[in-house]
C-alpha positions as CSV (number, residue, x, y, z in Angstrom):
1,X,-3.0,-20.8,34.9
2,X,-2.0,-22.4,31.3
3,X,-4.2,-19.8,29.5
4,X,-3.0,-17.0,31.7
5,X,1.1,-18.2,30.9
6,X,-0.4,-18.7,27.1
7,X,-1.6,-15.6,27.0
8,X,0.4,-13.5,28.5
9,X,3.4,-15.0,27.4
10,X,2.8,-16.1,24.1
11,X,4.9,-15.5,20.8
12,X,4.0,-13.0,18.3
13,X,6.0,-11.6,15.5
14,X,9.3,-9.8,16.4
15,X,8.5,-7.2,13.4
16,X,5.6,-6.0,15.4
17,X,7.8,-5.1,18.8
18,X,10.2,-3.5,16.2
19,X,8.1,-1.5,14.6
20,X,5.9,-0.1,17.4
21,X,9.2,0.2,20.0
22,X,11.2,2.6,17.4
23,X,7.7,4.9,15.7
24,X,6.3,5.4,19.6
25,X,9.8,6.5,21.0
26,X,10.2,9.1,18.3
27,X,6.5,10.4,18.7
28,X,7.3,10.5,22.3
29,X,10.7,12.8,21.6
30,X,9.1,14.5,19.6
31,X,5.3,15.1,21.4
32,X,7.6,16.4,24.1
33,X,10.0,18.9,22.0
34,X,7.6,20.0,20.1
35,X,3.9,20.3,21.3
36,X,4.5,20.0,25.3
37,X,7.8,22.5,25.8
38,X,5.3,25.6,24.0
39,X,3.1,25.6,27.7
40,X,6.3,25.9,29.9
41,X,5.7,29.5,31.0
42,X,2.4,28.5,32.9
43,X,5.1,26.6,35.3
44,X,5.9,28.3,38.8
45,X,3.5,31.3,38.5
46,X,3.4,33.6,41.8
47,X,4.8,30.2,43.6
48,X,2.0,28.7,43.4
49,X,1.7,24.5,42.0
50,X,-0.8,21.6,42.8
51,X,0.8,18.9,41.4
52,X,-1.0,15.3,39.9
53,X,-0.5,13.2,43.1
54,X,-0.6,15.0,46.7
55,X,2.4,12.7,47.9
56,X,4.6,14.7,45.5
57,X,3.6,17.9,46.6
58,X,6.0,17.1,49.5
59,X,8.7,15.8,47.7
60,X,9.2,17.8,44.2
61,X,11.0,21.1,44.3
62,X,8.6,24.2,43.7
63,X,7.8,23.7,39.2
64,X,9.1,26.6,37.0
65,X,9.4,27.0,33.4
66,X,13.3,26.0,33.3
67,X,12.5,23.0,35.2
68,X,9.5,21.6,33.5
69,X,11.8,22.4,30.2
70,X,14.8,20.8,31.3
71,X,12.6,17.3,32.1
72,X,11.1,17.3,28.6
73,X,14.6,18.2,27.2
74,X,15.7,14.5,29.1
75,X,12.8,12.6,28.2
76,X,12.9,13.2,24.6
77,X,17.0,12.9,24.5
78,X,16.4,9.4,25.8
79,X,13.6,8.3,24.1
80,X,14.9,9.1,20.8
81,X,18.6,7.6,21.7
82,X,16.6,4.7,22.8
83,X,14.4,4.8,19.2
84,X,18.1,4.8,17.6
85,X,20.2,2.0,19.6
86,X,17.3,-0.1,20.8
87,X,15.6,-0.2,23.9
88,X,17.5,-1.4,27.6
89,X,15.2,-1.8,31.0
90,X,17.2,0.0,33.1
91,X,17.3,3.5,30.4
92,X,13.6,2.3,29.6
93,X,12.5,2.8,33.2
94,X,14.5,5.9,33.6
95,X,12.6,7.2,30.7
96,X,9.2,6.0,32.2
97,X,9.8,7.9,35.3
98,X,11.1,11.6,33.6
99,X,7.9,11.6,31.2
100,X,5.9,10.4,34.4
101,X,7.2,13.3,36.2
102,X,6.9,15.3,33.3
103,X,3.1,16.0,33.5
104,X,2.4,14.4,37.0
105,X,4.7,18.0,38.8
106,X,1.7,20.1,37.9
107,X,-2.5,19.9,37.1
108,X,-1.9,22.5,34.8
109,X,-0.8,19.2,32.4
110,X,-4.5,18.2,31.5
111,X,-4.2,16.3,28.9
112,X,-5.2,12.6,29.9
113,X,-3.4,10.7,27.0
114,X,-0.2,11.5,28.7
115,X,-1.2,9.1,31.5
116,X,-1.6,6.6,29.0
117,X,1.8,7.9,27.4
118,X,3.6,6.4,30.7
119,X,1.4,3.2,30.9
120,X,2.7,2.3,28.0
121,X,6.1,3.4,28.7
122,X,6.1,0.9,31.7
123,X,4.7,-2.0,29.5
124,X,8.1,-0.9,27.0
125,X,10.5,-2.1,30.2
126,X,9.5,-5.5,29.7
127,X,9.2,-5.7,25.8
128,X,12.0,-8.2,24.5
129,X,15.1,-6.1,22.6
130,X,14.9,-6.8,18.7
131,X,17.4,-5.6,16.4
132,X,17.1,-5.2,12.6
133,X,19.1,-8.2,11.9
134,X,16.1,-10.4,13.7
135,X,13.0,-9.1,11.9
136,X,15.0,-9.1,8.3
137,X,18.6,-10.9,8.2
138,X,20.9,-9.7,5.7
139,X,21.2,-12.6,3.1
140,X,25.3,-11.9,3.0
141,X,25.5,-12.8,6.3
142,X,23.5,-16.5,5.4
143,X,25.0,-19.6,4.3
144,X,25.3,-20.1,1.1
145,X,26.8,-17.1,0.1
146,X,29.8,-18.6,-1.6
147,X,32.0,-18.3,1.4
148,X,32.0,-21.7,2.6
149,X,34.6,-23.0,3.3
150,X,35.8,-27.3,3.7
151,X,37.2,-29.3,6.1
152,X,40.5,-28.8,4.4
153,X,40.4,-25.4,4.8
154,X,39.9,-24.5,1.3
155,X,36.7,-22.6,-0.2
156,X,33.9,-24.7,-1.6
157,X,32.1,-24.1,-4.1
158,X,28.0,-23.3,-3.1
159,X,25.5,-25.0,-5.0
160,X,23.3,-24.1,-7.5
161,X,20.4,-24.1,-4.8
162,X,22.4,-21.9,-2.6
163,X,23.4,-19.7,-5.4
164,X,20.0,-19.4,-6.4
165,X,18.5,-18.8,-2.6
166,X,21.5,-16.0,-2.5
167,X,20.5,-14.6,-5.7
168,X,16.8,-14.4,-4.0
169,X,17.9,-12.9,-1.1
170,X,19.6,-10.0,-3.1
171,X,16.9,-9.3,-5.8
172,X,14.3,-9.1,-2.3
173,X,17.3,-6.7,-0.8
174,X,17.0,-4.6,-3.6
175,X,13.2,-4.8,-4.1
176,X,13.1,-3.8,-0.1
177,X,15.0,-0.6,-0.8
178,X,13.1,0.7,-3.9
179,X,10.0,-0.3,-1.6
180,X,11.2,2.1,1.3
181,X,12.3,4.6,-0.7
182,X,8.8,5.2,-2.3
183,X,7.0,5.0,1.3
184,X,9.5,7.4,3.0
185,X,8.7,9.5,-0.4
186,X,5.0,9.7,1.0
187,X,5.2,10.1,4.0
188,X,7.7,13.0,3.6
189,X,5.4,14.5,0.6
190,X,2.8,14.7,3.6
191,X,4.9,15.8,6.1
192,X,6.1,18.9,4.1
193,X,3.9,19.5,1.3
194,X,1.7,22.3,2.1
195,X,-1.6,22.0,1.6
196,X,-3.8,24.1,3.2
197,X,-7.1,24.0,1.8
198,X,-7.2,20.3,0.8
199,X,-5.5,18.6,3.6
200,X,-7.2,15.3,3.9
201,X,-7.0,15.2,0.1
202,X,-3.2,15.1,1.0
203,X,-3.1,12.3,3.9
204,X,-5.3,9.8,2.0
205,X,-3.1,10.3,-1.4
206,X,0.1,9.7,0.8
207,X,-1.2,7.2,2.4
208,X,-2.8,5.5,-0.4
209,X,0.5,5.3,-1.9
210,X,1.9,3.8,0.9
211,X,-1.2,1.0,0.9
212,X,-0.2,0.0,-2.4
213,X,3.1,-0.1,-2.3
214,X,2.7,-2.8,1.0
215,X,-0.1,-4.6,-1.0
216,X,2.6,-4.8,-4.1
217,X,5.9,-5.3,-2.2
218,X,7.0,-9.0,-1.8
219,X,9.5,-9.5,1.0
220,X,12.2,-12.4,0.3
221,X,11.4,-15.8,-1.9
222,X,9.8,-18.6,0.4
223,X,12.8,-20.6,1.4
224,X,15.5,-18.0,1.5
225,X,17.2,-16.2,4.1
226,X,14.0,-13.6,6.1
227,X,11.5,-15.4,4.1
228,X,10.2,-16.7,7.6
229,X,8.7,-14.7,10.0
230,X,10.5,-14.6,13.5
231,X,9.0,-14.5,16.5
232,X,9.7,-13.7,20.1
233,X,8.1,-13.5,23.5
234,X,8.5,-11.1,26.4
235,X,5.3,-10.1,28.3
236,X,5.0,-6.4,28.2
237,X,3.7,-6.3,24.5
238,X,1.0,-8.7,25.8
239,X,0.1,-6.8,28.7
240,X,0.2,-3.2,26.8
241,X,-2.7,-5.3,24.4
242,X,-4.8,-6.3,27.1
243,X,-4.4,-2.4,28.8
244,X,-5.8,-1.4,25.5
245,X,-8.6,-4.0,24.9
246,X,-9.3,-2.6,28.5
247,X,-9.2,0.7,27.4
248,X,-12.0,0.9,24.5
249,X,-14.0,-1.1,26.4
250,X,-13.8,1.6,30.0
251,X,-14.4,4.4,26.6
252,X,-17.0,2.9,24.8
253,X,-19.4,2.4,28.7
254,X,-18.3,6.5,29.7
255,X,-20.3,7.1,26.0
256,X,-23.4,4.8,27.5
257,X,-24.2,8.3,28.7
258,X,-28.2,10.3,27.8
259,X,-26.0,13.8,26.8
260,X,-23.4,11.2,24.6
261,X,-26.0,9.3,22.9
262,X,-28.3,12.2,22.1
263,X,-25.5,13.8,20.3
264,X,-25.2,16.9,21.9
265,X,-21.7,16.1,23.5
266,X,-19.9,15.2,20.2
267,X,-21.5,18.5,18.6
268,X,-20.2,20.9,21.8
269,X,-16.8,19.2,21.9
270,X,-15.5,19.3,18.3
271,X,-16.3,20.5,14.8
272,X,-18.4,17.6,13.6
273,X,-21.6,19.9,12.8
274,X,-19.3,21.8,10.6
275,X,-17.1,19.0,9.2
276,X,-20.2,16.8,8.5
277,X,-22.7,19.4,7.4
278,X,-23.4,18.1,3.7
279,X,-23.9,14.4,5.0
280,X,-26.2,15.7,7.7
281,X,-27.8,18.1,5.2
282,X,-28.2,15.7,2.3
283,X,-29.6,13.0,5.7
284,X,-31.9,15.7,6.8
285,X,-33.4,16.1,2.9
286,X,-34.1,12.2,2.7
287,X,-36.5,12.8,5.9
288,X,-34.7,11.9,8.8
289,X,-34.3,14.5,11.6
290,X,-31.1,16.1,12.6
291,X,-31.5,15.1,16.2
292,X,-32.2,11.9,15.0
293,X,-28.7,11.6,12.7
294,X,-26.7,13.2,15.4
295,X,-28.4,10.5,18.3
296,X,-26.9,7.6,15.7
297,X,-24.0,9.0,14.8
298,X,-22.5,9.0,18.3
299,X,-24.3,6.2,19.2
300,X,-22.3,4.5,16.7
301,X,-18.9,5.1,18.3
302,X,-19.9,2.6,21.6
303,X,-20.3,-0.8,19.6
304,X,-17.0,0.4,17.2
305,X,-15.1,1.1,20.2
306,X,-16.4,-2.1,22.4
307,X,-15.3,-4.3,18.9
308,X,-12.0,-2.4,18.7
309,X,-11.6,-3.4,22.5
310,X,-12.5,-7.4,21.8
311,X,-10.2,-7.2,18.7
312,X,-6.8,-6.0,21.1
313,X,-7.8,-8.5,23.1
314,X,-7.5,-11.8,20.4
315,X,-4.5,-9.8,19.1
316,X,-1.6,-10.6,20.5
317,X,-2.7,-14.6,20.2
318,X,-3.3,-14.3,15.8
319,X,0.3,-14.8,15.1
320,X,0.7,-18.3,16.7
321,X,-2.9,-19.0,16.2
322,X,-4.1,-21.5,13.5
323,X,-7.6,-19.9,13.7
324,X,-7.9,-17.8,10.3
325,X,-11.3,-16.1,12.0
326,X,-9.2,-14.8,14.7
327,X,-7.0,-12.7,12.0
328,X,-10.7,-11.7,10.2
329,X,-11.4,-10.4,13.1
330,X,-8.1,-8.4,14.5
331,X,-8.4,-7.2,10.8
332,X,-12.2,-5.8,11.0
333,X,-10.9,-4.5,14.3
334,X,-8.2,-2.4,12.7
335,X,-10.5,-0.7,10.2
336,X,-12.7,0.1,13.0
337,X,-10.3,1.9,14.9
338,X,-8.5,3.9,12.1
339,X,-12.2,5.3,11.4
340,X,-12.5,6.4,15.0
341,X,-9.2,8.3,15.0
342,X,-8.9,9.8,11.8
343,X,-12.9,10.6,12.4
344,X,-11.6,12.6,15.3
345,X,-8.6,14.2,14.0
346,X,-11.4,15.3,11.4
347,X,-13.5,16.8,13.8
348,X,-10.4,18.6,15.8
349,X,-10.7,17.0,19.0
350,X,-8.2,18.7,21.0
351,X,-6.3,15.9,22.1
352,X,-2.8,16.6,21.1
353,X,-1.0,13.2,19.3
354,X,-3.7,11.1,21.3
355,X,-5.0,9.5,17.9
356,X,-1.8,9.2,16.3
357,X,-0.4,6.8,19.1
358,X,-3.9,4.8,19.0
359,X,-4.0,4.8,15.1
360,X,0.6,3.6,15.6
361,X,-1.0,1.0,18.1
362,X,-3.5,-0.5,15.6
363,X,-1.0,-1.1,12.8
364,X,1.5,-2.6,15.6
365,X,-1.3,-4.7,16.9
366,X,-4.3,-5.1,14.7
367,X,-2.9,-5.6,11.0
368,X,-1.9,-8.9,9.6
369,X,1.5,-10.2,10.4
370,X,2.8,-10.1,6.5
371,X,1.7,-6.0,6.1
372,X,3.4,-5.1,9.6
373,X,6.7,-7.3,8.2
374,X,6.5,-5.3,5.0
375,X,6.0,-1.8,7.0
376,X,8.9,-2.8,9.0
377,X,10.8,-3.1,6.3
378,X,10.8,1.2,6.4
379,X,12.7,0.9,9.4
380,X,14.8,-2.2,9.2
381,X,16.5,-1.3,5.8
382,X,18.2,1.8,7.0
383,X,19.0,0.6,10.0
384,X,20.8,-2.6,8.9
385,X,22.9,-0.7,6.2
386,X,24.1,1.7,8.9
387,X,24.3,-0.8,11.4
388,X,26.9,-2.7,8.5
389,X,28.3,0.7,7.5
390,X,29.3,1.8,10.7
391,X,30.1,-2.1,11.9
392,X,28.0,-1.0,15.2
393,X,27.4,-4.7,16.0
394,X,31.5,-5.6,16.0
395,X,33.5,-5.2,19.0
396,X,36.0,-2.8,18.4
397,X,40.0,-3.3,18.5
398,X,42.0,-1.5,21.3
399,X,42.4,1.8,19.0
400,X,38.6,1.6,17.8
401,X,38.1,2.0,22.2
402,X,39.8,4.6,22.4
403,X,38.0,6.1,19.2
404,X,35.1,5.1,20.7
405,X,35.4,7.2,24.3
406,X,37.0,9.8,22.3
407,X,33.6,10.0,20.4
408,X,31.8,10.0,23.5
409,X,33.4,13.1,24.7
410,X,32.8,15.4,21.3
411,X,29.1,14.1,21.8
412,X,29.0,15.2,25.4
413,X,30.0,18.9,24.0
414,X,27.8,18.5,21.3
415,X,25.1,17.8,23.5
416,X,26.3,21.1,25.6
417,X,26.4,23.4,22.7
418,X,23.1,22.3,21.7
419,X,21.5,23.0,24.9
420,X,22.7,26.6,24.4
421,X,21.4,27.0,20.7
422,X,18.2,26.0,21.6
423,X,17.6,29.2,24.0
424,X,15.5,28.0,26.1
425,X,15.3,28.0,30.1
426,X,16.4,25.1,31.8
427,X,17.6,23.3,27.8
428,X,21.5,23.9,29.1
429,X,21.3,22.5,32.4
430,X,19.5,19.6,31.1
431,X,22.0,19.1,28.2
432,X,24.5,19.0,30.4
433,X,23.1,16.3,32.8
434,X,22.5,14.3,29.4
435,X,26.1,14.8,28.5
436,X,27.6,14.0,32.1
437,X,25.1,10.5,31.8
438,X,26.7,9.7,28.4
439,X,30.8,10.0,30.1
440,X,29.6,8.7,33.1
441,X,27.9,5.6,30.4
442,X,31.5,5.7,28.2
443,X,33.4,4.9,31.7
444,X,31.5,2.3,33.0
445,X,30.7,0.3,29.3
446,X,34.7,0.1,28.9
447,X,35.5,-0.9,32.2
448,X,33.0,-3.7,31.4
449,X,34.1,-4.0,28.1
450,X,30.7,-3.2,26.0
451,X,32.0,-0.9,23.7
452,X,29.7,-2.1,20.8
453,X,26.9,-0.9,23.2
454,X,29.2,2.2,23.7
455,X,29.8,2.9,20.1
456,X,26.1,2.2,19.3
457,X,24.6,5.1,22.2
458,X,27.4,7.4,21.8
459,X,26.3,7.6,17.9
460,X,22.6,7.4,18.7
461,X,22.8,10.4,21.4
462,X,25.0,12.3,19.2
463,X,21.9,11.8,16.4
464,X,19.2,12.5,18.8
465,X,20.9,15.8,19.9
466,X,21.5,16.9,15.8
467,X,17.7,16.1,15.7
468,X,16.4,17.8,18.8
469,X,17.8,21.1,17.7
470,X,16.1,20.1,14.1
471,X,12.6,19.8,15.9
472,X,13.0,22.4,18.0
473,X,13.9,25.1,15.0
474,X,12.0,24.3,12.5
475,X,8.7,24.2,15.1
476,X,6.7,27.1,16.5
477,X,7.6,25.9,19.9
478,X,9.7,28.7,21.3
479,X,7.5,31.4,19.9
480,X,4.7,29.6,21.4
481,X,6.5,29.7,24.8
482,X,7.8,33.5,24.9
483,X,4.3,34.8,23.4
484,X,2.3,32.7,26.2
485,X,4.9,34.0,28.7
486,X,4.9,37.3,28.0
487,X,1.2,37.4,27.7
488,X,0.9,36.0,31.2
489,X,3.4,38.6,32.7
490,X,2.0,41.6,30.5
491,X,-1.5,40.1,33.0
492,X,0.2,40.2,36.0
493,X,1.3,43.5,35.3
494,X,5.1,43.0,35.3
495,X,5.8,45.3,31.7
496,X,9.7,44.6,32.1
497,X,9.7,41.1,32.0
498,X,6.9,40.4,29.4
499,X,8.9,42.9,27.0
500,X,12.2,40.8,27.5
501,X,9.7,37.4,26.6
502,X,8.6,39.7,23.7
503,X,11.4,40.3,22.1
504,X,13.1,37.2,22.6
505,X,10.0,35.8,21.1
506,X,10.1,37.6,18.4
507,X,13.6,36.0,16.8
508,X,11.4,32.5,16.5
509,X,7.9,34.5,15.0
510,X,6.7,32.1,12.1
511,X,6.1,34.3,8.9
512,X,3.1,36.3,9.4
513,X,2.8,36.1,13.2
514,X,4.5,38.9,15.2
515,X,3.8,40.6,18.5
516,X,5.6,44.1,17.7
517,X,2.2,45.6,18.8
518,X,2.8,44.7,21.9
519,X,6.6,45.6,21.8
520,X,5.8,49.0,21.5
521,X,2.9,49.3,23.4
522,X,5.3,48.2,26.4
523,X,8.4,50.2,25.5
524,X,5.7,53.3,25.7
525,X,4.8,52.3,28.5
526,X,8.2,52.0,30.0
527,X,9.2,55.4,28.6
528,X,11.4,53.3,26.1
């Protein structure tokens, strides 16, 4: 029972809950805005639905489009609000059961990651709350920062040790900010630099950069303010470790399969003959057969995978543990698994944001404690200079209340006029639920008196609604949703309502895509 409490509820770094907690809440709002909303017209046709579970057959109201848009609108409103003002059990719960009933309403949600999606959503209930302030603490919020004050009441002097730890503190404060500046730079360059025909090219120069930089970056001087890692406890980032180590292990035995290891599964479900065609042709000149290369190659994957499994397993223990093996080994283990993941985003697998969240997970989990300090510094910087700026963490006077609920109320229609923007079935209705929540939230946080909370979700929701429209419009997703619609109703033979999908469609075409064709072919048809 010691090993089990040890285990289970163990310290680890704070800087790994932070930075997992706020990257896997914004792929989740976004995964939902703008990859799972394009399939929404499949929802409700002719009446007919099998949902995931046959319990909720009973239960759930007939699934249509504006339904199965209006959930995803929720779930990635919350999770992003969440991402921005930190996460609560109670509104990390709610979001575990809307992206739960997001895919479990209908089989025609295949996509198995998703399952794991809300696993790890249930593990985030029980993760402890960090803020910025308690991975890095601002050095002007220290002692020693010349505002010390006597017994008498008068302001001493610091000494020259505290002047110097201060002076530390600042030069690492700058240093942090010229460090984030240059990752973000990356990592934006990859995001929007187009690159068609030289993508990986691309990643591994982005991401190079940003290997460097961690590698070169030093964080605060040993002795100063953030110069020693803090640590917290809370269960549900040991248990989400474990589920994992579980995970690659329950992979890596389905592969101990004849059709795996021959190799002919790998080559039928993705584009590894293509992608690896030189290697298997320069393999195949050197005398070894090509049934013989592919049989290895995937073979390969089961004793990666099963030491990508042990390495989850020691992870959450090689923070508090003396053992320098045990960190070897969570090391070896991340290398492992960012080979199986970009290897499969190589070979276009398509499985959706599946080996982004796995590769997140592995620089969370796997990476040394000092490189997942330094990455957190990405996310911590911003957010303690706005946190400062906007004096979130202060409870405000009687007029700053008043401010506060009056803010509230502009978000609420914010949040209402972007549900109308976005033009989507069932994105109103869900706005407005969202906005009703966030009064209903202002009413009850000052009758309790939490208006930093307030002030901190009513900023956060107003963000994630600005950003939801962002995702939404600069995305293919409604095109993808009216084309897909009024391809299915052209099918069915209902010519008035695909030619309305059409042309609504047709307002969010990307350049180069268009279905006028089909526009015409229908208006002919209708005599138009």
């Amino acid at each position: 029972m010691k090993l089990f409490d040890e285990y289970f509820h163990g310290r680890y770094r704070a800087a790994r809950v932070y930075v997992f907690a706020k990257v896997f809440l914004c792929m989740v709002a976004l995964d939902t805005w703008m990859l799972m909303i394009g399939h929404a017209g499949r929802y409700g046709v002719d009446g007919f639905n099998v949902a995931q579970f046959t319990w909720l057959d009973r239960l759930e109201p007939l699934p249509s489009a504006g339904l199965y848009v209006g959930v995803l609108v929720l779930t990635g409103l919350c999770a992003l609000t969440l991402a921005l003002a930190g996460t609560q059990p109670i509104a990390s719960f709610a979001l575990f059961l809307l992206y739960t009933f997001s895919w479990s309403m209908s089989m025609l949600d295949s996509y198995q990651h998703h399952y794991f999606v809300s696993a790890i959503l249930f593990c985030l209930v029980f993760f402890p709350r960090v803020r910025a302030r308690d991975v890095h603490p601002l050095p002007l919020m220290a002692a020693g920062t010349g505002d010390a004050t006597s017994k008498q009441g008068k302001q001493s002097k610091p000494s020259k040790k505290e002047s110097r730890e201060h002076d530390a503190a600042k030069e690492a404060e700058k240093s942090g900010l010229i460090y984030a500046l240059l990752c973000w730079s990356a990592l934006f360059g990859y995001a929007f630099i187009p690159a068609p025909e030289h993508p990986w090219a691309l990643f591994f120069v982005c991401i190079g950069s940003v290997v460097v930089a961690t590698v070169l970056y030093r964080g605060a001087p040993a002795g100063t303010t953030g110069s020693e890692p803090a640590l917290t406890s809370g269960f549900g980032f040991n248990l989400l470790g474990a589920m994992v180590g579980v995970l690659y292990t329950y992979t890596s035995i389905a592969k101990m399969d004849a059709q795996w290891c021959a190799g002919n599964t790998l080559q039928r479900i993705s584009s590894a003959p293509k992608v690896f065609a030189p290697l298997v042709d320069f393999v195949v000149s050197l005398g070894l057969p090509r049934e013989r290369f592919w049989s290895l190659f995937a073979s390969s994957v089961i004793p990666i995978e099963l030491a990508v499994a042990l390495g989850y397993l020691l992870a959450v223990r090689q923070d508090v543990s003396p053992r320098r093996g045990l960190r070897v080994a969570c090391t070896c283990a991340f290398g492992f698994a960012m080979t199986v993941h970009i290897g499969a985003e190589a070979m276009g697998l398509e499985i959706g944001w599946f080996s982004y969240y796995m590769m997140l997970l592995a620089c969370a989990y796997l990476l040394p404690g000092q490189a997942v300090d330094r990455l957190a510094t990405l996310i911590t910087w911003p957010a303690r200079f706005f946190a400062t700026q906007l004096e979130l963490e202060q409870a405000p006077t009687q007029q700053g209340a008043r401010q506060t609920f009056g803010m509230a109320l502009g978000t609420a229609l914010v949040l209402a006029a972007v549900g109308h923007m976005l033009d989507l079935p069932g994105a109103q209705a869900a706005c407005v639920i969202a906005a009703g929540a966030l009064i209903a939230l202002a009413l009850f946080a000052t009758a309790r008196k939490q208006l930093a909370e307030l002030r901190s979700a009513v900023i956060s929701s107003a963000v994630a609604a600005a950003l939801m429209w962002a995702a939404i419009a600069v995305s293919p997703v409604r095109w993808d949703f009216y084309r897909y619609l009024g391809g299915d109703l052209r099918r069915r033979h209902q010519p008035e309502a695909a030619l309305t999908a059409y042309e609504k469609g047709e307002r969010y075409a990307p350049k180069g895509d268009s279905r006028q064709d089909k526009i015409n072919e229908l208006k002919l048809q209708l005599g138009r």
